[in-house]
VEXDREN-2710 file (C-alpha; in Angstrom, 1 decimal):
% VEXDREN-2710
k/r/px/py/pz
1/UNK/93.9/105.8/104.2
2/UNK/91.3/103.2/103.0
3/UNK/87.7/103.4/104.0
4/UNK/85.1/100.7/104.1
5/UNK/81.6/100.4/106.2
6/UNK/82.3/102.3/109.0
7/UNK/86.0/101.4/109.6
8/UNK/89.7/103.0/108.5
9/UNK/92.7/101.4/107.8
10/UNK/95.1/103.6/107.8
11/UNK/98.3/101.9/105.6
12/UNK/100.9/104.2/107.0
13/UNK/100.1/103.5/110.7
14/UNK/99.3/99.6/110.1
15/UNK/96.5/100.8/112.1
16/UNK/92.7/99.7/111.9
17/UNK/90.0/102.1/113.4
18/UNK/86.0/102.1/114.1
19/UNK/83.8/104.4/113.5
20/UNK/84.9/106.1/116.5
21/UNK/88.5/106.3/116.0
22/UNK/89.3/103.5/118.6
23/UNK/92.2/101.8/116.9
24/UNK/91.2/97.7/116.7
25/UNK/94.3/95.3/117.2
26/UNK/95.2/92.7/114.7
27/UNK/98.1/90.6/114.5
28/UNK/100.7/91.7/111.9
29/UNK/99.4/89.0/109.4
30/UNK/95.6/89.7/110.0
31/UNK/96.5/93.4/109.1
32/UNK/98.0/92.2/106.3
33/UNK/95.4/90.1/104.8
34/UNK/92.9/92.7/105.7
35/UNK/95.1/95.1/103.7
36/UNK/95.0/92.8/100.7
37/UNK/91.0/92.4/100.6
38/UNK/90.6/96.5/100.8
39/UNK/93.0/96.7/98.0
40/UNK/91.6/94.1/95.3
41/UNK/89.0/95.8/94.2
42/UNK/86.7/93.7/95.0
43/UNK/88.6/90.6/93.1
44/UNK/88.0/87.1/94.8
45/UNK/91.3/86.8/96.0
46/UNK/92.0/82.1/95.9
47/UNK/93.1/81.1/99.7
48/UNK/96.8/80.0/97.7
49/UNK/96.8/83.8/96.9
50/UNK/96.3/85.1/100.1
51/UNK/98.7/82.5/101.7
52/UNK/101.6/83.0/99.3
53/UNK/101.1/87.3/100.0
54/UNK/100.9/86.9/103.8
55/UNK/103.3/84.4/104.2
56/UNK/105.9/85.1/101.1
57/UNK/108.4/82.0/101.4
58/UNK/106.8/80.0/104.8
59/UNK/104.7/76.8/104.1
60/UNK/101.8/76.8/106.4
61/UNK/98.9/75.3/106.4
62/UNK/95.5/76.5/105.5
63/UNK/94.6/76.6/109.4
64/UNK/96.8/79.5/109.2
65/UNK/94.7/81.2/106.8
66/UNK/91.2/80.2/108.3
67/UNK/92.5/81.9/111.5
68/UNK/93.2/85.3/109.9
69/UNK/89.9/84.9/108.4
70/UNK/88.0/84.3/112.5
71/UNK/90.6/87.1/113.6
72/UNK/89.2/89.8/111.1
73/UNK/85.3/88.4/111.1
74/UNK/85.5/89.4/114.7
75/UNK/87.3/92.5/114.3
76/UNK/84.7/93.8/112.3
77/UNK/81.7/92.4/113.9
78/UNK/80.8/90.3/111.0
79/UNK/79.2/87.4/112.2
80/UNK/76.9/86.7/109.8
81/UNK/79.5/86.8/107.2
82/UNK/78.6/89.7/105.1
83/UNK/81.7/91.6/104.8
84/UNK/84.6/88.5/104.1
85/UNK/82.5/86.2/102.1
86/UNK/83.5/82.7/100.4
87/UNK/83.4/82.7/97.3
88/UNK/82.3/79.3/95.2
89/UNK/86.0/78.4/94.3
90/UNK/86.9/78.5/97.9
91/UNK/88.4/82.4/97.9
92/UNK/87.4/85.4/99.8
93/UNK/86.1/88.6/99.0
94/UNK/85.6/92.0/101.2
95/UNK/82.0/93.1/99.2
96/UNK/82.2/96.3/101.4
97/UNK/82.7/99.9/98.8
98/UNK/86.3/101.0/99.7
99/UNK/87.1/104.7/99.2
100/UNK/90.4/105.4/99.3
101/UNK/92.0/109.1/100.6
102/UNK/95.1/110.1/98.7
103/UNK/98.5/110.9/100.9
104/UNK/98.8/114.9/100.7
105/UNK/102.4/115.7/100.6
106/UNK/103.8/118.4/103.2
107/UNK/103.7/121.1/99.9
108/UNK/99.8/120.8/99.3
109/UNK/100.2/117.9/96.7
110/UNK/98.3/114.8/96.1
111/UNK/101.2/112.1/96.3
112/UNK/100.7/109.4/93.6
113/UNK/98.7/106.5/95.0
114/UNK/101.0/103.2/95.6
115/UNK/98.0/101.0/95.0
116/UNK/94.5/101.8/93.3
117/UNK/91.6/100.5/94.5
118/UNK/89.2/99.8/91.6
119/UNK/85.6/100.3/91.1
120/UNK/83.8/98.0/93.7
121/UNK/80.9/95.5/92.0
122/UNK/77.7/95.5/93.9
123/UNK/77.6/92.9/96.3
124/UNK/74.9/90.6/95.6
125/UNK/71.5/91.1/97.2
126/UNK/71.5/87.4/98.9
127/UNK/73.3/84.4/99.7
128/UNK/76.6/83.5/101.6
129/UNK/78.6/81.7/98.4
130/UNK/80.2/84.5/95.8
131/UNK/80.7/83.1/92.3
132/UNK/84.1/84.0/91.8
133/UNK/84.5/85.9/88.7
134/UNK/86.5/84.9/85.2
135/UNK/89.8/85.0/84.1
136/UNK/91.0/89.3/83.9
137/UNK/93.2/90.2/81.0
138/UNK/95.8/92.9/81.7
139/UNK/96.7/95.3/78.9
140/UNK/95.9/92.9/76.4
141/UNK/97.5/89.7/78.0
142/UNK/96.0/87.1/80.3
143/UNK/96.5/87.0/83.9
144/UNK/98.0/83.7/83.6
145/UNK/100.2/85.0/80.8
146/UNK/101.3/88.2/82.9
147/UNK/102.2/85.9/86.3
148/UNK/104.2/83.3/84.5
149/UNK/106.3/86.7/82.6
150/UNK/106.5/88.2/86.2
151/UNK/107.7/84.8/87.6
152/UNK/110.6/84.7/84.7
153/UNK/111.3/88.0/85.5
154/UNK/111.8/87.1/89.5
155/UNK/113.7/83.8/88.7
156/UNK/116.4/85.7/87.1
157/UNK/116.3/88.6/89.4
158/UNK/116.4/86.2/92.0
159/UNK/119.2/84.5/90.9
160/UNK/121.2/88.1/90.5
161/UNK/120.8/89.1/94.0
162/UNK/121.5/85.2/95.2
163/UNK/124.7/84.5/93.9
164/UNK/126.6/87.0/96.4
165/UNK/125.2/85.7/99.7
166/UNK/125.1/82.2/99.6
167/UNK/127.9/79.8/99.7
168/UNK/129.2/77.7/97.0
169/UNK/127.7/75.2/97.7
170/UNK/124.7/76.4/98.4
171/UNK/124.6/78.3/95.1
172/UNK/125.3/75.2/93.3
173/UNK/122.3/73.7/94.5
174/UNK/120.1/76.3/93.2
175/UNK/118.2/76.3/96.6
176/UNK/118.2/78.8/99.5
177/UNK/119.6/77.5/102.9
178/UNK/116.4/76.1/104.2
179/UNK/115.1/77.2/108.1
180/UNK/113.0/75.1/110.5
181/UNK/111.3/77.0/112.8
182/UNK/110.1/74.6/115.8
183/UNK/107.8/75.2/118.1
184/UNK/109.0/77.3/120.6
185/UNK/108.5/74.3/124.0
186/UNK/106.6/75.6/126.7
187/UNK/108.8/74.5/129.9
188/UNK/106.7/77.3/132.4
189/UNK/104.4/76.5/134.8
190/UNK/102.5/79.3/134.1
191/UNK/98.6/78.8/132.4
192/UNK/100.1/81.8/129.7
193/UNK/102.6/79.9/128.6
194/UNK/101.0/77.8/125.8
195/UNK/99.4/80.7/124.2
196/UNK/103.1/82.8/124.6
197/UNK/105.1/80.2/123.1
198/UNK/103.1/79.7/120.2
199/UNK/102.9/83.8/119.5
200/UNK/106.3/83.8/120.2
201/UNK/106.8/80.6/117.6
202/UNK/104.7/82.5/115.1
203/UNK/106.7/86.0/115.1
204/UNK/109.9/84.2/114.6
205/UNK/108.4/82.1/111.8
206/UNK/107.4/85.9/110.1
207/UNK/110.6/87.4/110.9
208/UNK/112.3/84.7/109.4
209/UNK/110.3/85.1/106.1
210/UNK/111.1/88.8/105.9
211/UNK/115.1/87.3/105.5
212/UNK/116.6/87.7/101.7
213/UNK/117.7/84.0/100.4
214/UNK/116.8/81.8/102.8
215/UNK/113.3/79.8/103.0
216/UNK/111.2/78.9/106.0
217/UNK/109.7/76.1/107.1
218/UNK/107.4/75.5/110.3
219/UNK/106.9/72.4/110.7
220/UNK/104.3/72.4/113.4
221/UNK/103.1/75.0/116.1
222/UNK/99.9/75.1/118.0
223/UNK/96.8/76.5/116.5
224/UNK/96.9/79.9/118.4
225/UNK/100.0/80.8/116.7
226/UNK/98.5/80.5/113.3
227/UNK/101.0/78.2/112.2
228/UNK/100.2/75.0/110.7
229/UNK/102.4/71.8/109.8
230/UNK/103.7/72.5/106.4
231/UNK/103.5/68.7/105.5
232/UNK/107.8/68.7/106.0
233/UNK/110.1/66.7/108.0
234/UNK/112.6/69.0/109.7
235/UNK/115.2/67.2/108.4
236/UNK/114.5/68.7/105.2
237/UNK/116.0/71.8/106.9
238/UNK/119.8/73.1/106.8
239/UNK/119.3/74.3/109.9
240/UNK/116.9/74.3/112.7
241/UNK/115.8/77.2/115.5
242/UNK/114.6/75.7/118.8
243/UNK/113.7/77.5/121.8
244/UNK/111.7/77.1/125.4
245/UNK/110.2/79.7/127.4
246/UNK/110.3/79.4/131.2
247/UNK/108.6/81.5/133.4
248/UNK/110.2/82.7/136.6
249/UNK/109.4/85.4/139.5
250/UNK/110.5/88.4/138.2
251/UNK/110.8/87.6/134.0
252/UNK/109.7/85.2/131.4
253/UNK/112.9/84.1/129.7
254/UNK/113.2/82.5/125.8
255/UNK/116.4/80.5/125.1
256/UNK/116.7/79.7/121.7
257/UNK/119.4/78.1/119.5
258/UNK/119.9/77.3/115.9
259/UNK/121.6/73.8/115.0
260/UNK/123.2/72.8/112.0
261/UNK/120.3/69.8/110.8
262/UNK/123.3/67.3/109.4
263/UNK/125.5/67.3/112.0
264/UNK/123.7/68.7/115.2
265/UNK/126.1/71.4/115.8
266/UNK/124.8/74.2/117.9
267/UNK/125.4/77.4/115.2
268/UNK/124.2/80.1/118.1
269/UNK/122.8/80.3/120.9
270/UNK/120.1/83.6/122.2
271/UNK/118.3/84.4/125.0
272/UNK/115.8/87.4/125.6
273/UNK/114.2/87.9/129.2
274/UNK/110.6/90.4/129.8
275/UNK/108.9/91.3/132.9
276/UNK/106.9/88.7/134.1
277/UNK/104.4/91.7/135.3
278/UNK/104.2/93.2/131.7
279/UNK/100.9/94.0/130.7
280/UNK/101.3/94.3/126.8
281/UNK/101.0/90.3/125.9
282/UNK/101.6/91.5/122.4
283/UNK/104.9/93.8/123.2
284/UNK/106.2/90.9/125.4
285/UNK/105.9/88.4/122.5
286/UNK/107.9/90.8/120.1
287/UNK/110.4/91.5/122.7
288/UNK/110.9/87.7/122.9
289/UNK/110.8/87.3/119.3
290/UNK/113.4/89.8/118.4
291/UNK/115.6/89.4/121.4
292/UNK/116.6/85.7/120.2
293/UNK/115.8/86.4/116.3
294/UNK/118.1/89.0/116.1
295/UNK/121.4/87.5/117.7
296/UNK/120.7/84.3/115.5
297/UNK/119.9/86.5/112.2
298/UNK/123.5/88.3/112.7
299/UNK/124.9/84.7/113.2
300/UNK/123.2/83.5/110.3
301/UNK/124.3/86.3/107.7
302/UNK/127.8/85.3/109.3
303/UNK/127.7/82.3/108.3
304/UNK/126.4/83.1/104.7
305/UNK/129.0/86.3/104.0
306/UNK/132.2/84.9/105.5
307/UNK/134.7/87.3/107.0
308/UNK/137.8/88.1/104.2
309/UNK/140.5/86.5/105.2
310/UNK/143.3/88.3/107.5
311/UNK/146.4/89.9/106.6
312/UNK/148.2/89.6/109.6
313/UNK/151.1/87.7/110.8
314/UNK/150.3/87.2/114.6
315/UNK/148.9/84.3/115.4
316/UNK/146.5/86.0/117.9
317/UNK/145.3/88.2/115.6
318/UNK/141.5/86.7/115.1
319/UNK/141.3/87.3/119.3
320/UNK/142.8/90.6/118.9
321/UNK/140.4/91.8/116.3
322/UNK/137.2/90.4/117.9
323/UNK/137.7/92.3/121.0
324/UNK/138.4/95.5/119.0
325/UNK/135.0/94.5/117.1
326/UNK/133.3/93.9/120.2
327/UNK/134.7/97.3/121.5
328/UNK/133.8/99.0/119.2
329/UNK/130.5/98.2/118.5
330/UNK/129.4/99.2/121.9
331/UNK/130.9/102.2/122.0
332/UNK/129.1/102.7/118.1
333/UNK/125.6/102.2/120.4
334/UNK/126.5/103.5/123.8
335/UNK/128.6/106.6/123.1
336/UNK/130.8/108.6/125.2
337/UNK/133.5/111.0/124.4
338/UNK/135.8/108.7/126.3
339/UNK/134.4/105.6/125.1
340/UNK/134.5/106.8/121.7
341/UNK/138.4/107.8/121.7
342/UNK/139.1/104.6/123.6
343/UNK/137.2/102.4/120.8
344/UNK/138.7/105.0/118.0
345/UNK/142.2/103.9/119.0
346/UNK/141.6/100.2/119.9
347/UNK/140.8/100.2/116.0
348/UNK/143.4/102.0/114.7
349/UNK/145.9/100.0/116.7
350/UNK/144.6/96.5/115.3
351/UNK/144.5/98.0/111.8
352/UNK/148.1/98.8/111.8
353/UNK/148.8/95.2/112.4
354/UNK/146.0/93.9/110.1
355/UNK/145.6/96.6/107.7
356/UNK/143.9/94.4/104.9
357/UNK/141.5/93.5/107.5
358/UNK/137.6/94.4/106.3
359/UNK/135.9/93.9/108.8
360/UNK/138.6/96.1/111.5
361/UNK/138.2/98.9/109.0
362/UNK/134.5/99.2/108.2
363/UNK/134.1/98.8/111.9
364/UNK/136.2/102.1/112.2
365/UNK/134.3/104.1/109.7
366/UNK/131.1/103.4/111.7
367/UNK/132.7/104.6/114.8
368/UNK/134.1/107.7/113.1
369/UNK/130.5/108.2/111.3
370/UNK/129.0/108.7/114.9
371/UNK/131.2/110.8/115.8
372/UNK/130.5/113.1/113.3
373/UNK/126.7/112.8/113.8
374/UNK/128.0/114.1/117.7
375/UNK/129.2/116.7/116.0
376/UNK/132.9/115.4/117.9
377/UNK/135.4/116.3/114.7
378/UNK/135.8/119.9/113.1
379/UNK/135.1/120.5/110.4
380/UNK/138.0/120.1/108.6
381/UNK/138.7/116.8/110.1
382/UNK/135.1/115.6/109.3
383/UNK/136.0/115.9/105.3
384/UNK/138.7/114.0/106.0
385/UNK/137.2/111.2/108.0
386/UNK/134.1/110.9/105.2
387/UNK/136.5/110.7/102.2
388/UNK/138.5/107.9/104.2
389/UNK/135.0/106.5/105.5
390/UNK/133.7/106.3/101.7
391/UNK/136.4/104.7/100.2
392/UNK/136.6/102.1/102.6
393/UNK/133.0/101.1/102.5
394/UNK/133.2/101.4/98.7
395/UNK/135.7/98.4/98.8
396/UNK/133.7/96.6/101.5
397/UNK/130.3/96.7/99.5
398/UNK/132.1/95.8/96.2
399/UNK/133.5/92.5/98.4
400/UNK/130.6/92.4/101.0
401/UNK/127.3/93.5/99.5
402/UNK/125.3/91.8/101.9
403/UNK/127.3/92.0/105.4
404/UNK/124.8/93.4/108.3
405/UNK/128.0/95.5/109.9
406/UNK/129.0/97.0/106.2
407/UNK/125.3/97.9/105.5
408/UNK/124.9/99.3/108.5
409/UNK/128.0/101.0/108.5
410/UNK/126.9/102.2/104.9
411/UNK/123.9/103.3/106.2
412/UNK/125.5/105.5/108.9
413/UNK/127.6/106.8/106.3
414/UNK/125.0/108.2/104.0
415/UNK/122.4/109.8/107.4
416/UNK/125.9/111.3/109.1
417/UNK/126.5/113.0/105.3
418/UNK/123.2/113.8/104.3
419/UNK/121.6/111.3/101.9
420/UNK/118.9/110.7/103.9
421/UNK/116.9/108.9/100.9
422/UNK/119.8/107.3/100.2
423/UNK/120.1/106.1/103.5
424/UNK/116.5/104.3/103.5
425/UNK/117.6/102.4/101.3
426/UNK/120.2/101.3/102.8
427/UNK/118.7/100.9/106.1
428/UNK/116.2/98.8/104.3
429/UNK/118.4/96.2/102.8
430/UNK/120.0/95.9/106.6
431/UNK/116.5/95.3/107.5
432/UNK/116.0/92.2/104.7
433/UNK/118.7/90.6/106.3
434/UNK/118.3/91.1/109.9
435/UNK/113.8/92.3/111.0
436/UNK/114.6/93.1/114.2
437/UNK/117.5/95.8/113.6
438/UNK/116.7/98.5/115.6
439/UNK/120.0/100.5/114.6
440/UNK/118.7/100.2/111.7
441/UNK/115.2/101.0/112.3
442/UNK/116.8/104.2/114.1
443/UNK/118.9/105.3/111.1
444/UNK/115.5/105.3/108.7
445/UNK/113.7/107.1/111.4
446/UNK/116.4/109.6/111.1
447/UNK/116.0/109.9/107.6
448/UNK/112.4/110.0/107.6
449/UNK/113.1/112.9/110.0
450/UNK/115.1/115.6/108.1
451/UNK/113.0/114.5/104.9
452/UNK/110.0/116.1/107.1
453/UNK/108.0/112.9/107.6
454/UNK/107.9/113.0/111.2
455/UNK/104.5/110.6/111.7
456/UNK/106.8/108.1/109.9
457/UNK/110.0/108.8/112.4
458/UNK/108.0/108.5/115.4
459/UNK/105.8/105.5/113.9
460/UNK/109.6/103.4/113.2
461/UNK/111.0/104.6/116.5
462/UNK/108.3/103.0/118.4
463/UNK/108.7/100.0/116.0
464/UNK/112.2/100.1/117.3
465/UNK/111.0/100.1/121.0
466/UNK/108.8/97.0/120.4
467/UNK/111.8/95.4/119.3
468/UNK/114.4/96.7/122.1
469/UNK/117.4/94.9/120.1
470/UNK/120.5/95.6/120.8
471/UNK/119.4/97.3/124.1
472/UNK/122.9/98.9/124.4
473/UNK/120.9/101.4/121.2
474/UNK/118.0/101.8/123.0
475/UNK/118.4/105.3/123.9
476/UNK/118.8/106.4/120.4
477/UNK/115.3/105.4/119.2
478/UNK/114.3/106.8/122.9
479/UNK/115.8/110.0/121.7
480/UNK/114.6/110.1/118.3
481/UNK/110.8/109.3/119.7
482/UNK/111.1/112.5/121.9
483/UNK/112.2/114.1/119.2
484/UNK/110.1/113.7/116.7
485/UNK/107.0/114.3/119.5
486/UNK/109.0/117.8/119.7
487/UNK/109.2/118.1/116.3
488/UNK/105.4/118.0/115.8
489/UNK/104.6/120.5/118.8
490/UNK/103.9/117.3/121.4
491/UNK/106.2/118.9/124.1
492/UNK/104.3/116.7/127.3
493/UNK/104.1/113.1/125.0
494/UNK/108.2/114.3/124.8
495/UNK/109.3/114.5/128.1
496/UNK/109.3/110.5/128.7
497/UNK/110.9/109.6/125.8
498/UNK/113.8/111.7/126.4
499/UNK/113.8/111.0/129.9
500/UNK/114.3/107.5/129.0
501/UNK/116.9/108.1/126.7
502/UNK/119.1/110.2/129.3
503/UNK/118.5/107.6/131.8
504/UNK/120.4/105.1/129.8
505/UNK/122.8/107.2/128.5
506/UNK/123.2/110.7/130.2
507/UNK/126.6/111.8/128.6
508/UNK/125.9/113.4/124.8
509/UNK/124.6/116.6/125.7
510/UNK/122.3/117.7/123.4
511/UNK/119.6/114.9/124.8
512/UNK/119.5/117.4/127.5
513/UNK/119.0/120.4/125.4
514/UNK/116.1/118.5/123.7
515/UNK/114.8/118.1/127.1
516/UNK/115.3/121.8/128.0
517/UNK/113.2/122.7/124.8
518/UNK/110.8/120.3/126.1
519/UNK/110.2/121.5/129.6
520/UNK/110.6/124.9/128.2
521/UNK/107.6/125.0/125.7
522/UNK/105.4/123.0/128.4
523/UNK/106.0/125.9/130.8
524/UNK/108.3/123.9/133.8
525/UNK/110.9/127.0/133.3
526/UNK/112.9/125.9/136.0
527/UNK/113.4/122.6/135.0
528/UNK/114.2/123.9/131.1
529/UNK/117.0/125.8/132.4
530/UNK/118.8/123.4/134.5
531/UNK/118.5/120.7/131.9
532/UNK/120.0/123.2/129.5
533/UNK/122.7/123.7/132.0
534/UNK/123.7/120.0/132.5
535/UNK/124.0/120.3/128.0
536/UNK/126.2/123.1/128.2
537/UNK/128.8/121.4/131.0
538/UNK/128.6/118.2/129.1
539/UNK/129.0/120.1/125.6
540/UNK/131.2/123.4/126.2
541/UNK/131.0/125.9/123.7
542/UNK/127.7/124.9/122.5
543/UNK/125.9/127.9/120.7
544/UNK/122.8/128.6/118.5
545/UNK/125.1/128.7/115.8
546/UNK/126.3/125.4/116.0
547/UNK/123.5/123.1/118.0
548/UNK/122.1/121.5/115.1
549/UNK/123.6/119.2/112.2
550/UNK/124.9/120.6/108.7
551/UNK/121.3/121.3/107.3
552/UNK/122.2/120.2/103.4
553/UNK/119.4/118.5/101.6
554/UNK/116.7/119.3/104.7
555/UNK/113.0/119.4/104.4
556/UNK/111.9/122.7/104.7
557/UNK/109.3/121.3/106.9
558/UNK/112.3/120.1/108.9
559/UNK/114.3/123.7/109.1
560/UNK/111.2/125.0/109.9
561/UNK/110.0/123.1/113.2
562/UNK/113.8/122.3/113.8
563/UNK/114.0/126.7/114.1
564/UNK/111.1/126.6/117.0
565/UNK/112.9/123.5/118.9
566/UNK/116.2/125.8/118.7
567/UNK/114.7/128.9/119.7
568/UNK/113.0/127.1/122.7
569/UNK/116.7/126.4/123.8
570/UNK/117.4/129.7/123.6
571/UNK/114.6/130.7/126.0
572/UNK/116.1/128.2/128.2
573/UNK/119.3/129.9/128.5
574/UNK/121.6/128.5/124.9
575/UNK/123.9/131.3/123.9
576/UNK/122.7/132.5/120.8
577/UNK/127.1/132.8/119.9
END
């Protein structure tokens, strides 16, 4: 938490408050530059430094920056320029004292700080123009000599982590596939739809950015976006995204595709509809922005990590295995027990017939992984599924390091066995290749869960909701929200979440023996005990004893709220054997 005349920006939430604890919205990239000024220590920061930081790999224009700069003037009420002042060399400085409040970790102790804040300089007693100050050294070395060693450093790195993804020929050209980001074409007839399209242009464009080994280029948007001509012909793209938003009745709907820039070959095509009634303006944009941004990020890593070639001797076999894909990645988001053993042996058929295939068989190791989350194998099978589970996604990292589905499916592999930190990792580089992952975004909350960092969960689950992509997983980040409410004694906030979530998918059982707990602790008894009732049909057999997950490498904090949520379903009629 970093404080500064009157105001809190609080790092873990992304969240900027007055003095009165209202939070103040700023756009992701204003809260980022504010974050940067708070964290100098009071260090002119040059406007190529603050536009290489905020916008790491996208070539906008200096418009782009200026706007940040209005956005977070207003924000703080600093009209006449005291707080964010230009310095002579054309940077900016926040010449506001920042005292910094160190995270407290759940055993008492002061967690290391990620970033210090130095000593602060007075602020000079007069004037609007800064001088900006001289040359730092750095343990003995210049600045200049320490950025050009860290830039080495990153070229080589660079090329290390490079070489996997892209093609050959790509690789031979030393240069990242290149994205064009158009403007998004306002084709409504609504007054909204000019300032929509260009928010909606200007979230892709930073979505985009956040993608491992590609580079992005906007080539123009509207002012309101914050995105600037970057001085760039589209044609110097490989590939281009372009999209217009139409505004019916009942939605506003994007359509966006990405073409190939040589030929003009359409690559993928995306849509994403919201509620033309939505109030949010900011949670429409996102939902529009990740709808389309993550079907053509999953196309795009496709493209870049080629499937391995098949095996099999049947000439339909690419038709064969795509439905079995298809299958069974709905039933990995949406599960039933029925689905589930329907998908389980739609897999296992087409990998008898294509046993070499990689893709059939990390597909089934997902599947099988939530199925142990669901607690659907004994536990003798379960050792058995994770030992075939591992060494099949051993073989598919080793020939697919930067696959979505085999990250993911890593992923699941490490939460369903109880590597949670592992697992954020994981999660993480699933994220680098595809923002707007909110299976993804589930599996870290889940981690951040039984580590005990329950703010964090509930904080990424919401993140997960802004995004809504895929929908078909939308009830597990609804789940997870609830929760993680329960988890921190927020039975009434709760109730909606996992209402939601059973809504959408009302056949796993223990959502409703969340919800018993729920009602239960907020005193609707009658209500608690028929919810646990509808668990117990759906999950026979389902005891005290064996309600929750394999507890190995838990938070304490975790076992210890996790205890009062059982106990609550106990009240509410669970058999305690």
């Amino acid at each position: 938490m970093l404080r500064f005349a009157g105001f809190e920006l609080d790092q873990r939430r992304e969240e900027l408050r007055g003095a009165d604890g209202t939070p103040i919205k700023l756009r992701p990239k204003t809260f980022e530059m504010l974050r940067l000024f708070a964290t100098s220590g009071g260090r002119v920061l040059s406007k190529q430094e603050l536009m290489e930081a905020v916008w790491p790999n996208v070539h906008v224009g200096e418009d782009s920056l200026f706007q940040c700069i209005r956005e977070l003037r207003s924000a703080l009420g600093d009209d006449r320029r005291q707080l964010i002042r230009l310095a002579s060399g054309g940077g900016y400085l926040l010449t506001a004292e920042v005292e910094v409040e160190p995270e407290v970790t759940a055993g008492g102790e002061v967690a290391p700080l990620a970033q210090a804040v130095e000593t602060r300089p007075p602020a000079p007693a007069s004037g609007s123009m800064i001088q900006a100050t001289s040359q730092r050294s750095i343990f003995g070395f210049s600045r200049r000599a320490m950025v050009a060693a860290v830039a080495g450093l990153g070229a080589i790195a660079g090329l290390a982590v490079a070489a996997p993804v892209l093609k050959p020929d790509l690789l031979f050209r030393r240069t990242p596939p290149r994205i064009a980001v158009m403007p998004i074409v306002d084709a409504s007839s609504d007054s909204r739809g000019v300032v929509m399209a260009a928010e909606v242009t200007g979230r892709l464009v930073d979505g985009f950015a956040k993608i491992q080994n590609v580079s992005v280029v906007a080539p123009g948007s509207a002012a309101v976006a914050g995105v600037e001509p970057a001085g760039l012909p589209a044609a110097s793209s490989d590939y281009e995204i372009r999209g217009e938003l139409q505004h019916g009745d009942q939605s506003w709907t994007l359509r966006a595709r990405m073409i190939k820039t040589t030929t003009g070959e359409v690559q993928a095509v995306a849509a994403a509809s919201v509620a033309a009634d939505e109030a949010d303006a900011q949670l429409a944009q996102s939902r529009l922005a990740a709808g389309v941004g993550h079907v053509l990020a999953r196309r795009l890593n496709e493209m870049l990590v080629p499937s391995a070639p098949s095996s099999s001797p049947r000439g339909s076999s690419a038709g064969g295995d795509k439905v079995a894909l298809e299958q069974a990645l709905a039933s990995i988001n949406q599960t039933t027990r029925e689905r589930y053993g329907a998908a389980q042996s739609m897999l296992q058929n087409a990998l008898t017939e294509d046993p070499d295939n990689v893709d059939l068989a990390v597909a089934l190791a997902s599947l099988q992984m939530r199925g142990i989350q669901m607690v659907w194998f004994s536990p003798e099978e379960a050792v058995a599924v994770e030992a075939r589970a591992n060494a099949t996604l051993e073989r598919a990292l080793r020939s697919k390091p930067n696959s979505i589905p085999v990250l993911e499916a890593h992923c699941r592999f490490l939460s369903a066995t109880n590597h949670f930190v592992k697992s954020l990792v994981t999660c993480a580089k699933a994220l680098s290749f595809d923002p707007w992952n909110g299976s993804a975004l589930y599996l870290i909350g889940l981690g951040q869960i039984f580590l005990g960092r329950f703010d964090d969960a509930l904080a990424t689950f919401r993140q997960a909701d802004r995004y809504d992509t895929p929908p078909a997983s939308r009830w597990t980040w609804l789940l997870g929200a609830g929760w993680a409410n329960l988890l921190m004694g927020r039975d009434e906030e709760a109730l909606p979440w996992l209402q939601r979530s059973i809504a959408i998918t009302p056949a796993t059982g223990r959502s409703h023996m969340l919800l018993a707990a729920a009602y239960q602790r907020s005193g609707r008894f009658e209500e608690a005990r028929a919810a646990m009732a509808e668990g117990l049909r759906l999950r026979p057999g389902t005891t005290k004893l064996n309600v929750t997950p394999p507890w190995k490498n838990v938070s304490p904090v975790c076992l210890a709220a996790s205890a009062r949520i059982v106990q609550s379903m106990v009240d509410a009629g669970l058999p305690e054997q």
